[in-house]
N, C-alpha and C positions, 0 to 999 in steps of 0.2 A: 193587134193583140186581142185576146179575148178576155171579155167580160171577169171570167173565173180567174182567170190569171192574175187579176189587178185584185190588190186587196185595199183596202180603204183608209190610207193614213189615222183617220181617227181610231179605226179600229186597232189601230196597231198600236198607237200610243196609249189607248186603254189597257190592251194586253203589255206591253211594256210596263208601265204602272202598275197593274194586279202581279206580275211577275216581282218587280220590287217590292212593292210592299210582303209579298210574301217571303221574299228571301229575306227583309227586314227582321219580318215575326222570326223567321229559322234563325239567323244572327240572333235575336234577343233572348231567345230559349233556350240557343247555347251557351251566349254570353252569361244568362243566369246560369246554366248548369255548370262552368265554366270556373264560376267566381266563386260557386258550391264548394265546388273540388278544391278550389284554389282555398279558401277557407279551411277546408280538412286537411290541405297538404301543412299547409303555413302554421296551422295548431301542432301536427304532426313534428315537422321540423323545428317546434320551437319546442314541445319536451321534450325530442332526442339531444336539443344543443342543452336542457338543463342537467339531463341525463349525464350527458359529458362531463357538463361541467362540475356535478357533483362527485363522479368518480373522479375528475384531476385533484381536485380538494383532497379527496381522499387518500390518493396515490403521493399527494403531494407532504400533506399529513403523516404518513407512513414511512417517508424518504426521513424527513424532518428526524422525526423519532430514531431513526436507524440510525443516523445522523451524529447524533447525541447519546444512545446505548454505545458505540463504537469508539466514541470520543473518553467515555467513560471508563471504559475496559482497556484501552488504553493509555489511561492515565493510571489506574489500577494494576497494571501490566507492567509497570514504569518503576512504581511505586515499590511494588512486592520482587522484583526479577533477581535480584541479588540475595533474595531471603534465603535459599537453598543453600547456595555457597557459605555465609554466616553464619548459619547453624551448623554447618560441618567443622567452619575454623573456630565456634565457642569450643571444644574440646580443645583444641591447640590451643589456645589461651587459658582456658585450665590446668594445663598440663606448663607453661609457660609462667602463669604465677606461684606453682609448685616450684616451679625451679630456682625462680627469685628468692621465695621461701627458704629454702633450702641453701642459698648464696648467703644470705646474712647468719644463716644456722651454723655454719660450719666453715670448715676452709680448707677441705681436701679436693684441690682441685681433679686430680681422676675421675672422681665420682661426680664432680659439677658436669666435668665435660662432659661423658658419656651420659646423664642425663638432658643434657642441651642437643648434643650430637639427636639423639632418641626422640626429642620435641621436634626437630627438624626437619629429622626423615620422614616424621607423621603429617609434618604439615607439605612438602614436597608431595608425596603419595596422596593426600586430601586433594592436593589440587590438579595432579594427574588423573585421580577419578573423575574429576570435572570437563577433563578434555585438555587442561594445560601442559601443552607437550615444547620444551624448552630447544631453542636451534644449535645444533653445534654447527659454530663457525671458525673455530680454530684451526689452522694451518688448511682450509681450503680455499679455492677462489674467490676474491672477492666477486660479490652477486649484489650490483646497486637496487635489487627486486626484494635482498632483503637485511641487506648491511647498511652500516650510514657508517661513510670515513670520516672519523677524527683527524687523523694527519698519515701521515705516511714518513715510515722511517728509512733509513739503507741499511739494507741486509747486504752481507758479504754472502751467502748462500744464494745461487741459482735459483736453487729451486721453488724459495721462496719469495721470490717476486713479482706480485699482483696478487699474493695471498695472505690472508687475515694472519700475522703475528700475535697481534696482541688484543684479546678482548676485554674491553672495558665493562662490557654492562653488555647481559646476555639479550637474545630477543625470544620473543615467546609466541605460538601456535596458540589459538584456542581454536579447537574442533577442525585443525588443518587450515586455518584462518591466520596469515600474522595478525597481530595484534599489537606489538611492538618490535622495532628496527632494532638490533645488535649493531651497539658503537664500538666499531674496531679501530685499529691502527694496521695499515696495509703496507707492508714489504716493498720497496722499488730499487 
């Protein structure tokens, strides 16, 4: 082998050395720039999570409120819903203590009646402005969707057999809504 060839172990382990140490210094200088960043990021990330946290507060605050305006309006909602309808039946009850009036004044029943009959039709038509539309269930099918059977008599007629003879107590629609069951007695 020649001379050139061979390098000289000391030498080598000097250069090995100056090579570490210098990739030391490079590690240390990035490690400081490193821990810089990491400083800036970690401040960064901790106002964006106060940031957050301040608008949940917020949002959270806002729900609360809604929460309890909603709660309020519907109590309020509750409270007043019937008010409409009342005010329309105060005249029928005007018109109703007239007629009382009028019961102990006198004692020509024609004229009681046709004033009662007159109080009645006003309060039926009051409450068909409202949407209360009454069911005729007289001599048709019984419908368990919207009859409730009291009993069931014997008809000697055909044709009335599984249909409402006799209604007890009417049922009633509001806005196309039952609202009350018609108790019949059913034909068999």
């Amino acid at each position: 082998m020649h001379e050139n060839d061979m390098t000289d172990p000391i030498d080598e382990l000097v250069n090995n050395q100056q090579k570490q140490e210098t990739g030391k210094n490079e590690t240390e200088k990035n490690e400081k720039r490193d821990s810089g960043e990491e400083i800036d990021t970690t401040q960064k990330l901790k106002e964006e999570l106060e940031e957050q946290k301040d608008k949940y507060i917020r949002l959270f605050a806002e729900f609360d409120n809604y929460k309890r305006r909603t709660s309020k309006e519907a109590i309020e909602l509750r409270q007043t819903a019937g008010k409409e309808v009342i005010i329309s039946l105060l005249e029928v009850l005007d018109d109703m203590e007239r007629a009382e009036k009028q019961m102990q004044e006198t004692d020509e029943e024609k004229t009681l009646k046709e004033g009662i009959t007159l109080v009645f039709d006003k309060f039926r038509k009051i409450l068909q402005s409202k949407g209360l539309k009454a069911l005729n269930t007289l001599h048709t099918e019984f419908d368990v969707e919207k009859d409730e059977a009291v009993s069931e008599i014997h008809v000697d007629d055909k044709k009335l057999k599984g249909k409402v003879v006799v209604e007890l107590q009417k049922g009633y629609y509001l806005n196309d809504k039952l609202i009350r069951f018609a108790k019949v007695v059913v034909g068999k």
